[in-house]
C-alpha positions as CSV (number, residue, x, y, z in Angstrom):
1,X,-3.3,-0.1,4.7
2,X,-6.1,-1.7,2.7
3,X,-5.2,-2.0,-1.3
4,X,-7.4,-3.0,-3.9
5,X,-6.3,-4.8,-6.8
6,X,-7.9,-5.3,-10.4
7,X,-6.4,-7.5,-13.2
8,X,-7.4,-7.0,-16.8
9,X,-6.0,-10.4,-18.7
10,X,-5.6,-11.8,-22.2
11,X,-8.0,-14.7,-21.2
12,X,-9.9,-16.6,-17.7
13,X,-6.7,-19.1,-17.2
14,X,-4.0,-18.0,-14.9
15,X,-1.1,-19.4,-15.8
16,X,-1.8,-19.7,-19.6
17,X,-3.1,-16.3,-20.0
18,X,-1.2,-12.9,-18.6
19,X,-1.6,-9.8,-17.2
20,X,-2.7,-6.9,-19.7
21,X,-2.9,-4.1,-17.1
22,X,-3.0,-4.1,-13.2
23,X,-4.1,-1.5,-10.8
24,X,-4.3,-0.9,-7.1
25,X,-5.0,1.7,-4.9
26,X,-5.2,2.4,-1.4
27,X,-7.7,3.1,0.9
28,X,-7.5,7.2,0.3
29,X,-7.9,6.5,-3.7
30,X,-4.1,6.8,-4.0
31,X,-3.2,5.3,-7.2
32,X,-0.1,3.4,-6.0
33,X,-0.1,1.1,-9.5
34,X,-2.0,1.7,-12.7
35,X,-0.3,0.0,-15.5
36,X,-0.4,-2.1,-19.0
37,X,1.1,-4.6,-19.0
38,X,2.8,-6.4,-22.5
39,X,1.9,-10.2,-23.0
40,X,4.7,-12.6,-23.7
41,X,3.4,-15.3,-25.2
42,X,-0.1,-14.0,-26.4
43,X,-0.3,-11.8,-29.8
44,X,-4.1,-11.5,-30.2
45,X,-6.8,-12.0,-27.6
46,X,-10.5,-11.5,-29.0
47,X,-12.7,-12.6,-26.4
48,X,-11.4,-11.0,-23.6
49,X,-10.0,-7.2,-25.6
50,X,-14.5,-7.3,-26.2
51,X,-14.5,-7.3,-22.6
52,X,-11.9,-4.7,-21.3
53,X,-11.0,-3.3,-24.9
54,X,-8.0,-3.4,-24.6
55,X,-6.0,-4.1,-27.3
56,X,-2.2,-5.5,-28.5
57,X,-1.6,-2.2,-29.9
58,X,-2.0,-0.5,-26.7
59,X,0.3,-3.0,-24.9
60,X,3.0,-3.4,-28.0
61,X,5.3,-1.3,-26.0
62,X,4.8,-2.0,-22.2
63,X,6.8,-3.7,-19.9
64,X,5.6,-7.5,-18.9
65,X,4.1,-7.9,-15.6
66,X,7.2,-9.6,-14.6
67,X,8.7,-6.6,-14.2
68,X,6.4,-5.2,-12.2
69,X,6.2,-8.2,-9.7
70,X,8.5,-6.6,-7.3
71,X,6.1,-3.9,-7.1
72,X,3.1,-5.9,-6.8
73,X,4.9,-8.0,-3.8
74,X,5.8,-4.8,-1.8
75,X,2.1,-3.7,-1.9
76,X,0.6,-6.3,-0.5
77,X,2.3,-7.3,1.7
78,X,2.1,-3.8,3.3
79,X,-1.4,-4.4,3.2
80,X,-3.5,-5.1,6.0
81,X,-6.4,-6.2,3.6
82,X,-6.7,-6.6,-0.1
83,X,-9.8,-5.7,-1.7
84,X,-10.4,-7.6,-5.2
85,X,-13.9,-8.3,-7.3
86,X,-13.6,-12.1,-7.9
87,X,-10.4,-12.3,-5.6
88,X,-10.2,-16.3,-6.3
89,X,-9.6,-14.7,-10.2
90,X,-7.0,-12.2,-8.7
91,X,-5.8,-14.2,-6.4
92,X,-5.3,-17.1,-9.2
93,X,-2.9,-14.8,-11.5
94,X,-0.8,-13.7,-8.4
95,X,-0.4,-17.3,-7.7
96,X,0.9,-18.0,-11.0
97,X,3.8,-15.2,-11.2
98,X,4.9,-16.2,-7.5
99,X,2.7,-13.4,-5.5
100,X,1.5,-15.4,-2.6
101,X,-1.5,-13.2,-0.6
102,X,-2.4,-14.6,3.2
103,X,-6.1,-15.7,2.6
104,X,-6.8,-14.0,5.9
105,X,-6.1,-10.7,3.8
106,X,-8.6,-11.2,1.2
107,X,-12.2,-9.2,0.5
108,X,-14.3,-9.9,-2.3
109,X,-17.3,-7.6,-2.3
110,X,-18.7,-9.7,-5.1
111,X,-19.3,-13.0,-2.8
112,X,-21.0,-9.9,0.0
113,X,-23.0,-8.2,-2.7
114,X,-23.7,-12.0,-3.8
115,X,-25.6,-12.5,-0.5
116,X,-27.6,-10.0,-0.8
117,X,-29.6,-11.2,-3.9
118,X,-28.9,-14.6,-2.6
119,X,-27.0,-16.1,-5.5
């Protein structure tokens, strides 16, 4: 199975900032999580809701990622590959709520589509 992950965070610093929604889906477009996800220690986040939009109303009454760790965990690590934009950000939040990812697993398109307008 091949997942692909996306984070959308109060802020750029894993560990300090959390988890506002997660999704990932499989290799058929299988939504197997799509989810917001309620901050515990952040009440406002400006830069980044001007960004992804979202906002602490919409996440007032979700569940913390916490919760959905278990999840997460069985995912990918039914995964054969995991498909993430910016995985080293992905990867970096996973890290910091215990979701350890073999780096052998890892695609990040945006280091391929990088090369191709060498940057």
């Amino acid at each position: 199975m091949i997942a692909t992950i996306d984070f959308e965070t109060t802020g750029l610093k894993a560990g300090e900032d959390e988890v506002l929604q997660v999704s990932i889906i499989d290799e058929n477009y299988n939504v197997l999580l799509n989810v917001y996800c309620r901050p515990n220690n952040k009440g406002s986040w400006e830069d980044a809701q001007a960004v992804h939009g979202i906002t602490p109303l919409m996440v007032a009454n979700e569940l913390p990622f916490e919760r959905y760790v278990p999840t997460v965990l069985d995912i990918l690590s039914k995964a054969d590959k995991v498909i993430a934009y910016n995985a080293a950000f992905e990867d970096s939040y996973l890290k910091a709520y215990g979701i350890e990812v073999d780096p052998e697993k890892w695609i990040d398109p945006m280091i391929m589509f990088a090369e191709i307008y060498g940057e």
